[in-house]
C-alpha atoms as one frame of an Amber mdcrd trajectory, in Angstrom:
protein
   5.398   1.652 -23.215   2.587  -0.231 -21.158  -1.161  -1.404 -22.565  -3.789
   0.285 -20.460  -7.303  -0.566 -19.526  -9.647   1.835 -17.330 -11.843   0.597
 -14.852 -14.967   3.447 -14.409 -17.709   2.783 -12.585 -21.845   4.547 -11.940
 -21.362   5.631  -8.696 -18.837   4.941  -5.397 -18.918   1.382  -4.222 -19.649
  -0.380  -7.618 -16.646  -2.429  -7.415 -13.977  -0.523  -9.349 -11.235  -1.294
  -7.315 -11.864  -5.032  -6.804 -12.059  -5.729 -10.469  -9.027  -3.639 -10.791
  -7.725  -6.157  -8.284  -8.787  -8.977 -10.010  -7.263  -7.680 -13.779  -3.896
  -6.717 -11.938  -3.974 -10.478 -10.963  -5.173 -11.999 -13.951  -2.557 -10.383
 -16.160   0.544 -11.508 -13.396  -1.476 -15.227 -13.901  -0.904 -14.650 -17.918
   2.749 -13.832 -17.298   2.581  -9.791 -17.636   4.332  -7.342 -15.709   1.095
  -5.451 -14.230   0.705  -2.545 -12.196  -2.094  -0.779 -10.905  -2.932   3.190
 -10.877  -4.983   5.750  -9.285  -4.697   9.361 -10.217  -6.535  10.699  -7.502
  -7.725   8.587  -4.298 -10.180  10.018  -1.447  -9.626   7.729   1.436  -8.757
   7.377   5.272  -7.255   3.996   4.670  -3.501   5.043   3.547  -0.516   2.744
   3.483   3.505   3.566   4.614   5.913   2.674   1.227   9.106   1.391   2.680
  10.868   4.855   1.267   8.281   6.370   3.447   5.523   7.588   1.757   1.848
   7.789   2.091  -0.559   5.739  -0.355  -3.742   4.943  -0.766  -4.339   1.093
   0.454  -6.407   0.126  -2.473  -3.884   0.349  -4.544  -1.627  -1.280  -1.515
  -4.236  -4.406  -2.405  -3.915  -4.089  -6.411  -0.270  -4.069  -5.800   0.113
  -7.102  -3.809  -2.478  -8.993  -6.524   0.226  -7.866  -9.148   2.860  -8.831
  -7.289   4.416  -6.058  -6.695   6.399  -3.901  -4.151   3.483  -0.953  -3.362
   5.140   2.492  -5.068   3.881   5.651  -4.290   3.339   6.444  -8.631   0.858
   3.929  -8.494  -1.223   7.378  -6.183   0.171  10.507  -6.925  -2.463  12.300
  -5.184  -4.305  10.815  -1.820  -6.643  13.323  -0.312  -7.703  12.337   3.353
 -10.743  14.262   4.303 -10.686  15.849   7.351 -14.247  17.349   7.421 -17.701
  17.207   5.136 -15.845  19.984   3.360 -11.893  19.996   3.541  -9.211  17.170
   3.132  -5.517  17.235   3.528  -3.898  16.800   0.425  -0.847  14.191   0.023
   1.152  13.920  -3.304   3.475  11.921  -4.319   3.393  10.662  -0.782   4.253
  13.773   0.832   1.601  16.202   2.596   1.104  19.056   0.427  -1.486  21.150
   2.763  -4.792  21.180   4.257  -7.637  22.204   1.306 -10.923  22.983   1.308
 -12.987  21.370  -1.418 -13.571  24.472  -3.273 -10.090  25.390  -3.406  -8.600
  21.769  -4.323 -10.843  22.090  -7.223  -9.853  25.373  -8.631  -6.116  24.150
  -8.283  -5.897  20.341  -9.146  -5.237  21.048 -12.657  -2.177  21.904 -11.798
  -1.581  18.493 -10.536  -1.707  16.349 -14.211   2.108  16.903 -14.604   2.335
  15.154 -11.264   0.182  12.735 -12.417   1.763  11.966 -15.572   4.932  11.968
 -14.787   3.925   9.176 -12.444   2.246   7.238 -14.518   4.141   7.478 -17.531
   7.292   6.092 -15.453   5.478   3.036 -14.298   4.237   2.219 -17.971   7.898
   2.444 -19.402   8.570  -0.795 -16.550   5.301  -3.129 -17.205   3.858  -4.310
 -19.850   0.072  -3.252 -18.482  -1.408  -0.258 -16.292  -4.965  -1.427 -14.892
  -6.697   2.371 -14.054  -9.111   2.947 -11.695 -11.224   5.612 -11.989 -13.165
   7.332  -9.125 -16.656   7.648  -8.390 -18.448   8.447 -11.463 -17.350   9.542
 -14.862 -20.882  11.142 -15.494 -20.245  13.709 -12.307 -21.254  15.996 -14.890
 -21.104  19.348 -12.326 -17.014  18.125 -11.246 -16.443  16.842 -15.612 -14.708
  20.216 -16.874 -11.556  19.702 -14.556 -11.934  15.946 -14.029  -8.087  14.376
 -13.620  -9.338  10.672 -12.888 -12.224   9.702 -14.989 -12.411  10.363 -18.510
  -9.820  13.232 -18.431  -7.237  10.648 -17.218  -8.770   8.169 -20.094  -8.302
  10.882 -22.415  -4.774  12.483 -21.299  -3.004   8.237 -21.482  -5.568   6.999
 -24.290  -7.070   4.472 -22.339 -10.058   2.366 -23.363 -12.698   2.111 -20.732
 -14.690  -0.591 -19.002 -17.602   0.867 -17.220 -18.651  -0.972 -14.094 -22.281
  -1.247 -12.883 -23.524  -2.449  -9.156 -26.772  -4.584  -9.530 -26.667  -5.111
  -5.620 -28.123  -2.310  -5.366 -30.551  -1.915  -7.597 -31.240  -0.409 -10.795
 -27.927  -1.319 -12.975 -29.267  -0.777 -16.634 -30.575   2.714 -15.479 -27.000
   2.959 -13.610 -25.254   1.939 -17.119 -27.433   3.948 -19.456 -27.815   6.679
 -17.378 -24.199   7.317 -17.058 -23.505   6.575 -21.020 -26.446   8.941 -22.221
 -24.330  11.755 -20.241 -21.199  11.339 -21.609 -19.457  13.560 -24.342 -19.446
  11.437 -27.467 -15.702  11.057 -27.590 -16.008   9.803 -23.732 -18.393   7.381
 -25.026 -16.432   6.459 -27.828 -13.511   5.169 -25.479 -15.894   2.415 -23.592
 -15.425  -1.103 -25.089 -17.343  -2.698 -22.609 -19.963  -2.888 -20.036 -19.942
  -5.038 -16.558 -22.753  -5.850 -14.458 -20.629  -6.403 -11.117 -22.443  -8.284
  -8.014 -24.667 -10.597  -9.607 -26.156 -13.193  -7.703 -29.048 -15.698  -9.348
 -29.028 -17.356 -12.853 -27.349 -15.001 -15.755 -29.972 -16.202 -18.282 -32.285
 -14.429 -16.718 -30.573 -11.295 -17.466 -30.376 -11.869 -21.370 -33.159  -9.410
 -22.379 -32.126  -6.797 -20.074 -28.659  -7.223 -21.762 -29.621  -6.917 -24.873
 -31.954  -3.931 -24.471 -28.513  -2.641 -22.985 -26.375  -3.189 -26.113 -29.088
  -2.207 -28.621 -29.769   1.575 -26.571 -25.898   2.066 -25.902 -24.035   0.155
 -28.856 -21.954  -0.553 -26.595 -21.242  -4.806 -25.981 -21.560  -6.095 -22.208
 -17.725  -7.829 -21.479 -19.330  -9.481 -17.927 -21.499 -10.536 -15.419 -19.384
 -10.651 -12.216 -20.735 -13.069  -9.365 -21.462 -11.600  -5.939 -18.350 -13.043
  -4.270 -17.349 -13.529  -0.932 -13.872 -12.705  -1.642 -11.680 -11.233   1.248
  -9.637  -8.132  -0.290  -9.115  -5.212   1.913 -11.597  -2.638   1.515 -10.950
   1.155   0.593 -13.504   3.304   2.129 -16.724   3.974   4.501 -18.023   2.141
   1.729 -16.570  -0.986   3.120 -19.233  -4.194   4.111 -17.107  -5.072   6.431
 -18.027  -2.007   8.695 -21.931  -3.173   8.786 -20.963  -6.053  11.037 -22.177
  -5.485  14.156 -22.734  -9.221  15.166 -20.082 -11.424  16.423 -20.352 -15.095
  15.944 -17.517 -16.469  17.202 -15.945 -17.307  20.647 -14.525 -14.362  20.861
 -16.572 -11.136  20.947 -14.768  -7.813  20.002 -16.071  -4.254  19.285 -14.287
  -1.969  16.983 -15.590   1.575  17.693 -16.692   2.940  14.287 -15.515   6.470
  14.696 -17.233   9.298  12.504 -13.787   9.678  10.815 -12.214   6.010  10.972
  -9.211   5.649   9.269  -7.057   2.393   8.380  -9.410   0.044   9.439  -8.133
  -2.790   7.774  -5.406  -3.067  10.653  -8.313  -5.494  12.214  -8.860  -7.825
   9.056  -6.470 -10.620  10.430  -8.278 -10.625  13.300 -11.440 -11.042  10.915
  -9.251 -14.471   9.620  -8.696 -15.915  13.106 -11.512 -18.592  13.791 -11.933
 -17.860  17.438 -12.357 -14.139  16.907 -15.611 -12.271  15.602 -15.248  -8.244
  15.248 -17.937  -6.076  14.788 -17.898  -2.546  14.487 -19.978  -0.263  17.253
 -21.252   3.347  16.612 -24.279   3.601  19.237 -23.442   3.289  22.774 -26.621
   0.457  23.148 -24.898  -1.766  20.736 -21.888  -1.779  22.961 -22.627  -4.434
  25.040 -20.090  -6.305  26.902 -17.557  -7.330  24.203 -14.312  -9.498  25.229
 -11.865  -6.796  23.880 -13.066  -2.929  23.083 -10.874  -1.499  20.192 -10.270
   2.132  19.456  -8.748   2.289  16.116  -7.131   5.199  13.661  -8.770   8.381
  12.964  -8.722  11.621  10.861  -9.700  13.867  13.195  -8.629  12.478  16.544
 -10.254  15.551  18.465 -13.836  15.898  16.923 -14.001  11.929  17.035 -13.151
  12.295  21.100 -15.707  14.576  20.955 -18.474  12.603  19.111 -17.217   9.397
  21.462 -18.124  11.659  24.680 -21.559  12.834  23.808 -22.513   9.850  21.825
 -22.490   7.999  25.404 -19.819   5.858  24.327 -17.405   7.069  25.984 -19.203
   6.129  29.361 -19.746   3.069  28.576 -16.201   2.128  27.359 -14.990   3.907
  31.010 -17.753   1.622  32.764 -16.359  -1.762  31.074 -12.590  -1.323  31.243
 -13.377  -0.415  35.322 -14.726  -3.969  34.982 -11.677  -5.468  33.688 -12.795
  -5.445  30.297  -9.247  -4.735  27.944  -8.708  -2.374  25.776  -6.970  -1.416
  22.607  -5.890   2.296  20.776  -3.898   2.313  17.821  -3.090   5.684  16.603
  -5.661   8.080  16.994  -7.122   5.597  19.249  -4.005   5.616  21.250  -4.397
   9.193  21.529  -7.568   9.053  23.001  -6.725   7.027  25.592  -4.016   9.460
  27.497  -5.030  12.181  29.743  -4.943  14.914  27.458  -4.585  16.038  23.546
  -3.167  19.520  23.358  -3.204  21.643  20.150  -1.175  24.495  20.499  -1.047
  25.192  16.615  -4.342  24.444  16.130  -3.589  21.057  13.633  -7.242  20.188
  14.525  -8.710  22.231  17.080  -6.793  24.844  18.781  -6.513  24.354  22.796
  -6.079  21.363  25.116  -9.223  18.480  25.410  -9.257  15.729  27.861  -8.371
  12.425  26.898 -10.184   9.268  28.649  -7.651   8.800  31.075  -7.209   5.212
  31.084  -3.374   5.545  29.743  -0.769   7.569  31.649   0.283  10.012  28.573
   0.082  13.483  26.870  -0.088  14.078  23.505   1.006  17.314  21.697  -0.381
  18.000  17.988   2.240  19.531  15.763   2.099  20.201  12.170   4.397  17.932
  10.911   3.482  14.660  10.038   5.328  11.125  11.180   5.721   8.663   7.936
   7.602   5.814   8.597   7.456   1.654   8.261   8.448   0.089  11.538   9.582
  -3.217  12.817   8.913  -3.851  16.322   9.146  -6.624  19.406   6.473  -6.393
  21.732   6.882  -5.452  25.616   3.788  -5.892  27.470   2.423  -8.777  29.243
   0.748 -10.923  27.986   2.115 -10.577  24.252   6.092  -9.921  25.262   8.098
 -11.648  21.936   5.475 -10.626  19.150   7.185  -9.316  16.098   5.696  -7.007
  14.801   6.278  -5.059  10.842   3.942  -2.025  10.686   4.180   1.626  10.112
   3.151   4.974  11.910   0.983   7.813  10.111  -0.009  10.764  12.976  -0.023
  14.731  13.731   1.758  14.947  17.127   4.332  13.198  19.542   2.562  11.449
  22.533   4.664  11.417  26.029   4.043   8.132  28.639   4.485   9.627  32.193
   4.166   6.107  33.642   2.870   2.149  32.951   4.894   0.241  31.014   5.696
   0.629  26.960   3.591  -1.431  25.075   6.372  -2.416  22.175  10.319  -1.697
  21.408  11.202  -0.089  18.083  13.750  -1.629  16.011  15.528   1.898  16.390
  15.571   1.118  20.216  12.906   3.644  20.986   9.976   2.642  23.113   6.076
   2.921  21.583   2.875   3.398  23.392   1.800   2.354  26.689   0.031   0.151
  28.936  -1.468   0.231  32.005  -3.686  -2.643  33.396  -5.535  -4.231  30.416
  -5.662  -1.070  28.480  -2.850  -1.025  25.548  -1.709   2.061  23.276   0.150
   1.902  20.491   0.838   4.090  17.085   1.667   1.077  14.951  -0.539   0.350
  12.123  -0.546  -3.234  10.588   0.359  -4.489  13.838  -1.672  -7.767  13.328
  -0.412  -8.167   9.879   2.313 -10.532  10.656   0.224 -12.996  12.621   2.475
 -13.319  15.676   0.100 -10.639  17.858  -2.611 -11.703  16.600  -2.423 -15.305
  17.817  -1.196 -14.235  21.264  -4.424 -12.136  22.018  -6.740 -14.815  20.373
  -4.942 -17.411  23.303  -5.042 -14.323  25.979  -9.016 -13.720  25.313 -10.005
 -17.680  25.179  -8.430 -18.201  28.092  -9.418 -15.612  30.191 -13.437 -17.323
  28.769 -11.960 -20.967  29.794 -11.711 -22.194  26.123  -8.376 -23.585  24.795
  -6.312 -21.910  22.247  -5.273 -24.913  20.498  -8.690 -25.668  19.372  -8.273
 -22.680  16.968  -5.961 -22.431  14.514  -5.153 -18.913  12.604  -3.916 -19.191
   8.847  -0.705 -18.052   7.619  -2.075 -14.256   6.761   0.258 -13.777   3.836
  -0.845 -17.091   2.177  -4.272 -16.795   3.313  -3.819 -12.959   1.550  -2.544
 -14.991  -1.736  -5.392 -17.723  -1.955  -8.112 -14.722  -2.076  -6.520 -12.831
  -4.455  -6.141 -16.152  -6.841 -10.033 -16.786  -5.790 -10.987 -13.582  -7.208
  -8.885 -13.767 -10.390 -10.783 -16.836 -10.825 -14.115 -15.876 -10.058 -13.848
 -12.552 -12.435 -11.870 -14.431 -15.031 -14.516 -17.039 -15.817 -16.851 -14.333
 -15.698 -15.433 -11.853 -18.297 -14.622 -11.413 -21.669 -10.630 -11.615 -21.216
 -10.010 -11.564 -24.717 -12.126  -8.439 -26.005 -10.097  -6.866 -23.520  -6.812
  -7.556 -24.803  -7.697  -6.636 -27.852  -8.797  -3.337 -26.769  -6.123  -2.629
 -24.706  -4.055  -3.825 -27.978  -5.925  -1.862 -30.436  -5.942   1.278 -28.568
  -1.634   0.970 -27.825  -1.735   1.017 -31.687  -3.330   4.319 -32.039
């Protein structure tokens, strides 16, 4: 049976699942077999297994930093919210319903056999579990029925790191704070603080330090650097969503929808040298990009919505009757059509008008398409781009004219295109590198700037050198070996 070590952090955002990252990579550099786990994930960034399942793409990330094929028992349970107040529940990669918070959390109890069952059968193949816990342990309204914090610690004896964010401020009131409200046995199980996103001189920390050991007992295992590392990001959280400057050749504008899901579909075109996104949620910030981007959403129907009376919707209308292109995946697909019809009432009962810059209907249905992809690309001027992605929607969409944008490897036709505005349902599409370079050359060269002045790194190496960058960085950083012997002396017990 695997070691364990649990990753816990103050609040959302304080790093938890890159240093999870970074241990599930350190321990494949140290010759372990290492896989990561999440009990319980609340994201719109979700991942397709290659069985077909639905995961949460942090631990898509931890996976890859392990080495290791992403499998659904690394999530058991993904809930994708849906509104301020309900989410649609996924477990074991399957959709188990549509839940309002109150009622998820007078049934998730009944969800630990799911959980352990999946976590139990990963630790009987590797010889380490990293954990990750969720927001904070100290949640002390959610802590009687908690299934990912200290309740997880508890249920697979796990000793605890507990993760602090100085970035923002106040990180020995974050640490001692969350400590002074813990149960003493939940206490107990933390062998170590970590003071994540440091940037300055460490000395300079010393007293705080060891005010913080003195008042908690409790020895600091790190201070992590602020890093510049470039790991795909979970959540709304994500820094990567507060560009809204582009400073490259190439300007293009990723509408940040209210409910944006899988935006990490554009990172490789965050790689590329000639291309700078930026991500647009007033309509005055708009501007005139190179390339508008629609991208996945939760709630295709209220984001339409917002997107009309936010003004946006104009605007986008104003520049693709200028020639500008644009670009829906998924959701963002959707919205391009002429119409979204509901009949069941999956989001909104009744029928909505789309933008009408694509010629196609879509028709919401309850069941939901899973499924990895391989694809060769139709439209001009990409035709030959191979793409390897996978489709997660509500609904079938129907192209009543244009031209499909892609061929399926299963000989069906996906999306659509008309003029320079492109649809497609395929997440990951710029993942393999071969669209990606074909739109970089389209877009310099409709500005007059060669392509070949540009050149875009291999995305699965470039991938590999920022995991390794991060092992390093958090390596040199933390006390590796009062971990081990935690994790040893707690597989003892």
């Amino acid at each position: 049976m695997a070691k364990c070590i649990m990753v816990q952090g103050t609040m959302s955002g304080a790093g938890k699942s890159l240093l999870v990252t970074a241990l599930c990579r350190i321990f494949r550099q140290d010759g372990l077999r290492v896989a990561p786990f999440k009990s319980q994930n609340m994201a719109l960034n979700s991942y397709i297994t290659r069985d077909g399942l639905e995961m949460g793409r942090a631990q898509v990330a931890q996976a890859e930093a392990a080495g290791r094929e992403p499998d659904v028992r690394m999530n058991p349970i993904l809930l994708k919210p849906s509104s301020d107040t309900g989410s649609q529940l996924i477990v074991n990669g399957r959709v188990r319903g549509q839940y309002a918070a109150r009622d998820y959390f007078a049934m998730k109890k009944t969800l630990i056999p799911d959980i352990l069952q999946a976590y139990h059968s990963l630790a009987a193949e590797n010889d380490v579990i990293v954990i990750e816990g969720a927001g904070s342990p100290a949640e002390i309204n959610l802590k009687a029925d908690d299934i990912v914090n200290m309740g997880l610690a508890a249920m697979v004896n796990a000793p605890v790191l507990l993760v602090g964010d100085i970035d923002r401020g106040g990180v020995f009131a974050q640490l001692y704070g969350t400590i002074a409200l813990l149960e003493e046995a939940e206490r107990a199980r933390i062998v170590g603080t970590v003071i994540n996103k440091f940037r300055g001189d460490v000395s300079l920390l010393e007293p705080g330090l060891q005010m913080l050991r003195e008042k908690t007992g409790i020895p600091v295992l790190g201070v992590v650097p602020y890093g510049r590392w470039d790991i795909d990001d979970e959540d709304s959280l994500a820094p990567r969503l507060a560009h809204t400057r582009a400073e490259r050749p190439v300007d293009i504008a990723v509408i940040r929808l209210p409910h944006i899901s899988n935006f990490t579909d554009f990172a490789p075109l965050e790689s590329h040298p000639a291309l700078g996104v930026r991500y647009v949620s007033a309509a005055q910030q708009l501007g005139t990009p190179d390339l508008v981007i629609l991208p996945g959403t939760k709630s295709t129907v209220d984001d339409l919505l917002w997107l009309r009376s936010s003004g946006l919707e104009a605007a986008i209308l104003k520049l693709a009757a200028g020639d500008t292109p644009l670009l829906g995946v998924c959701g963002g697909y959707q919205m391009l059509g002429n119409t979204i019809c509901d009949p069941e009432g999956v989001e909104a009962k009744g029928t909505v008008a789309g933008l009408g810059l694509l010629p196609c209907d879509t028709v919401f249905s309850p069941q939901k398409t899973r499924t990895r992809m391989q694809a060769r690309v139709l439209a001009q001027p990409f035709t030959g781009a191979e793409l390897d992605g996978y489709e997660i929607h509500m609904g079938r969409t129907k192209r009543t004219g244009g031209e499909p944008f892609c061929r399926l490897h299963t000989g069906a036709e996906d999306g659509a295109v008309q003029d320079n505005v492109f649809g497609t349902y395929l997440h990951g599409l710029f993942d393999s590198g071969s669209l990606t370079d074909r739109l970089a050359a389209w877009l310099l060269a409709k500005k007059g700037l060669p392509a070949d002045h540009f050149h875009m790194p291999d995305h699965t190496a470039y991938k590999e050198e920022q995991y390794d960058r991060l092992a390093a960085g958090v390596r040199a950083a933390l006390n590796m070996k009062a971990i081990y012997r935690a994790m040893e002396d707690y597989h003892h017990e």
